[in-house]
N, C-alpha and C positions, 0 to 999 in steps of 0.2 A: 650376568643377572638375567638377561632374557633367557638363556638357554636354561636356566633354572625353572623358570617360569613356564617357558612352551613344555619343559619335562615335569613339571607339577602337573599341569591339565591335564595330560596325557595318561599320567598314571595313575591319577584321581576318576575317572570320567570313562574309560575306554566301558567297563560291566555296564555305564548306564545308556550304550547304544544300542542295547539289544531291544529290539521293536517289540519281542512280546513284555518287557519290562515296562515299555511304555504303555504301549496298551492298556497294562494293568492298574497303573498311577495315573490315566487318563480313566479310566472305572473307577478307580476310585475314589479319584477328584469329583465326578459326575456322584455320586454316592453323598460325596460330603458338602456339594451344594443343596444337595435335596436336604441333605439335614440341616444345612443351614435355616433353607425354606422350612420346614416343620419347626425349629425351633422360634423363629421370627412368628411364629404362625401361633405355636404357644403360651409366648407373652404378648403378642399383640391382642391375643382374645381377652387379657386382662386391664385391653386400654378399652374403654367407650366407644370412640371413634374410631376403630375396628370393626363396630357394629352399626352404627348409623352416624350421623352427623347433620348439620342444620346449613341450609343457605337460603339465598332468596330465591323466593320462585321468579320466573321472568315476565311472568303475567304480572302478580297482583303486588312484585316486590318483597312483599312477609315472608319471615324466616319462616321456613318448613323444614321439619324433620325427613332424613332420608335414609334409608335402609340402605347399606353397603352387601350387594348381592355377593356371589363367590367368585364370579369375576374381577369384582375388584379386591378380594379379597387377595386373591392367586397374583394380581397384579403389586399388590400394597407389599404381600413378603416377596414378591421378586427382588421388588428392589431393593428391600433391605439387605437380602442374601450378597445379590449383586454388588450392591456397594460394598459391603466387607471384601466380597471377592476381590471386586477391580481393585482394592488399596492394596491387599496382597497381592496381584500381579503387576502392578504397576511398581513396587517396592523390588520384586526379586526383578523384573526387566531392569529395571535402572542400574539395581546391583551392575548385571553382565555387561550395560552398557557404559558404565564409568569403568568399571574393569578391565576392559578392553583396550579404552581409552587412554588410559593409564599405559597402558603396555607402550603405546605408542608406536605399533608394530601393522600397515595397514593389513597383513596378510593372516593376524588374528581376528580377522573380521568375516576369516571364513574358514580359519579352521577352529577357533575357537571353541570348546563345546564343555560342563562343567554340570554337575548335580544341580545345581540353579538354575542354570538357563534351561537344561530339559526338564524340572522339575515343573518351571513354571510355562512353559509350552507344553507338559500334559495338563497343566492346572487350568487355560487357558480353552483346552479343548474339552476339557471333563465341564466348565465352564458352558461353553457352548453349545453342549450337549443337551444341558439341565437347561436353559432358557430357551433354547429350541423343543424340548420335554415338555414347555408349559403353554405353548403358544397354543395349538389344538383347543386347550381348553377357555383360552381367553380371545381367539378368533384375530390372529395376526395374517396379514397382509403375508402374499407370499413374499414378499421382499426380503421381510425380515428371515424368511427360513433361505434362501437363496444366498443369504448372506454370511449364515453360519454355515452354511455347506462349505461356501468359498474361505471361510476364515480353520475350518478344521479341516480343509486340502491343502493349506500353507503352512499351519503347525504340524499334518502330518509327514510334507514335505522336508521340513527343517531335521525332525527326530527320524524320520527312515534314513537319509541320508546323514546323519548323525555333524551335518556342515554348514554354517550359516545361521548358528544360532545367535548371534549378533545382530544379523540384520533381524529377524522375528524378534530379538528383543528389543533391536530400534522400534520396529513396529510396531511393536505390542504395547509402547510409550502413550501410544492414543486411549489407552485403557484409562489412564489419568484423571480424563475428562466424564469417564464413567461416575468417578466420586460425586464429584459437585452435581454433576446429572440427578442421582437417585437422591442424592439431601433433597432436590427442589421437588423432583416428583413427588416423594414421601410427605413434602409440605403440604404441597398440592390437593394430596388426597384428606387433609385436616383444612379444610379453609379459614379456621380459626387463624391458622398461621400464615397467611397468604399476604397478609397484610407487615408481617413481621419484621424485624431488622434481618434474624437470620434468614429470612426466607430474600431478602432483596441479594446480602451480602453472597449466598448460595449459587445466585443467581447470576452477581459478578466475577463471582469464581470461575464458574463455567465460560463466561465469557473468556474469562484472562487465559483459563487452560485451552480454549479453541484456539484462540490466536497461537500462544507460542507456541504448543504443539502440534496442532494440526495444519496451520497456515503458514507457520516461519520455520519448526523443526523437519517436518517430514520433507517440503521441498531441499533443505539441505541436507537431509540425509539421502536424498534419490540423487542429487550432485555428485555425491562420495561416493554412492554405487558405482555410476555410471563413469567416473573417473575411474573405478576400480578397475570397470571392464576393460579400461584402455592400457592403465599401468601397469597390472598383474593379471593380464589373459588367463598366463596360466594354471591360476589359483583363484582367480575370482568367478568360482559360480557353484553354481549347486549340482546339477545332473553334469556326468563327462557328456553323454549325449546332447549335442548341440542343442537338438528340435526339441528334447525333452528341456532342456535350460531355458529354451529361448518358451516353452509353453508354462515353465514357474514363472518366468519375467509377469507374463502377463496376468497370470494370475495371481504372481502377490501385488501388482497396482490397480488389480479388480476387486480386491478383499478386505479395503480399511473399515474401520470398525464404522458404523452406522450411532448418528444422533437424528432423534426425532428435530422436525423443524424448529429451532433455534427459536424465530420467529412468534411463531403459536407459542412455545414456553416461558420464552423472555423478553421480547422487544414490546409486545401488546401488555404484558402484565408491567414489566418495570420503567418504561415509558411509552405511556400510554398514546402520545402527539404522535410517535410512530408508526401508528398501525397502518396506516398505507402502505408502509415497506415491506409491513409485518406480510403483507398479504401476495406483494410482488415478488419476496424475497424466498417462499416456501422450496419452488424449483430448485434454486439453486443449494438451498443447505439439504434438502434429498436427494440430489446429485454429491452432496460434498464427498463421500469418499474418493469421488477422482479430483474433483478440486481443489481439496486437500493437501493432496499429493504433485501439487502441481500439474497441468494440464503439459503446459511445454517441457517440462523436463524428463517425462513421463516417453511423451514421442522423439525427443532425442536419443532416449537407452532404448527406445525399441527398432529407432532407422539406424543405430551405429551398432546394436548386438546384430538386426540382421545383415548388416553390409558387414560384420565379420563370418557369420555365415557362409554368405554366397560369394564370397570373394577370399575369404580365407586371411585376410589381413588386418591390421591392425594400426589406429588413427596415431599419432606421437604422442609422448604422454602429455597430459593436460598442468598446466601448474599446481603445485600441491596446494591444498588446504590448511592452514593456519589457526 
């Protein structure tokens, strides 16, 4: 049954590793976020609060009406688009990563490769194109452009080497957390709804999806890598070039996906006794894409890839994962 299985992939998937195919399902993913934007942008102009909205002023307390300029307008259909986006890539990663799983085979975890999983790593990049496209006009931080640089070197790394599209679609599992993200933001920008049940329950989502994804899954899936390096040397990595392997290493635990302060979004709004933490807490969830990923297990796979490097050898294997 395996042999069946690694010769399905293979006969299915080889036409979709041609780089200029990707390229173009990478265009034209970036094409069909924008029209996500413009369509978002279409019915929103049919809601009120689209156009302005009422809060308290912080002086005098009375409700005043507020004009919503076109930065936040560009900001309000981001997130709409986004969000549809991330449920669709979060839907096809899981696919590749239950799929894989299933095989129960560790060394489909880097030859792996399927019309889904590169579908959804051009979808991902055409993705981070289009929200990298919008920022100029809404005045982002360079962070956030530094960030999709780093996260469309690692989807381009995955699809030129047409290897390891499992681990990017482990990866790519943080996209998850995008959902509940843009529900709350979208709230956010209606303050009618701020006070809401969905807007609280939006809000524990995001929580629930930080933790086990961000906090408990990705440190075990960099375990499984890192075991891989020692199990299957010589099928576990992406570049045959050592120095080129060992410069992916480090840049896919440079490029997890970025959530605004946690803190500012939810700890001050949904309990409010917190804000003191809210306030000490910001550093480290703006660092989280390496915290995320575990800080220790992170420097384990990069002193044990380079002491196989410089030494040429290789640790006993690690006991397997269960």
């Amino acid at each position: 049954m395996a042999d069946s299985y690694k010769s399905h992939m293979v006969d299915t998937t080889m036409e979709m590793a041609d780089v200029s195919q990707c390229i173009i399902l990478t265009v034209a993913y970036f094409l069909l976020s924008w029209g996500c934007h413009l369509a978002s942008a279409a019915y929103s102009s049919t809601i009120a609060e689209y156009h302005e909205y009422t809060r308290p002023d912080k002086q005098t307390k009375c409700m005043i009406t507020v004009k919503r300029d076109w930065k936040e307008k560009i900001n309000w259909d981001m997130n709409i688009a986004s969000g549809f986006l991330s449920a669709a890539m979060f839907a096809m990663y899981s696919y590749t990563v239950c799929t894989v799983l299933a095989s129960g085979e560790a060394e489909e975890r880097w030859l792996y490769r399927s019309s889904v999983s590169t579908h959804s790593l051009c979808l991902h990049a055409g993705v981070s194109l289009y929200e990298a496209s919008t920022y100029p006009f809404v005045g982002k931080k360079l962070e956030f452009y530094v960030h999709h640089v780093l996260v469309l070197l690692n989807c381009g790394a995955f699809l030129y080497t047409g290897r390891g599209h499992p681990w990017g679609s482990f990866m790519g599992l943080v996209e998850g957390t995008n959902i509940p993200l843009c529900l709350v933001m979208y709230m956010r920008a209606i303050p009618a709804l701020s006070d809401t049940l969905a807007f609280k329950l939006s809000g524990a989502a995001l929580w629930l999806t930080y933790l086990l994804i961000r906090v408990v899954l990705m440190p075990f899936g960099i375990c499984l890598l890192w075991q891989d390096q020692h199990n299957i040397p010589a099928t576990a990595f992406l570049f045959a070039d050592p120095v080129n392997n060992y410069a992916w290493l480090c840049l896919l635990y440079g490029s997890g996906g970025r959530l605004p302060p946690l803190s500012a979004v939810h700890v001050h709004v949904h309990f409010p006794s917190l804000s003191t933490l809210a306030l000490t807490s910001d550093p480290i969830t703006r660092l989280h894409p390496w915290y995320s990923r575990s800080p220790w297990a992170f420097v384990l796979l990069v002193l044990s890839h380079h002491e196989r490097i410089s030494q040429g050898t290789t640790k006993q294997p690690l006991p397997q994962f269960h």
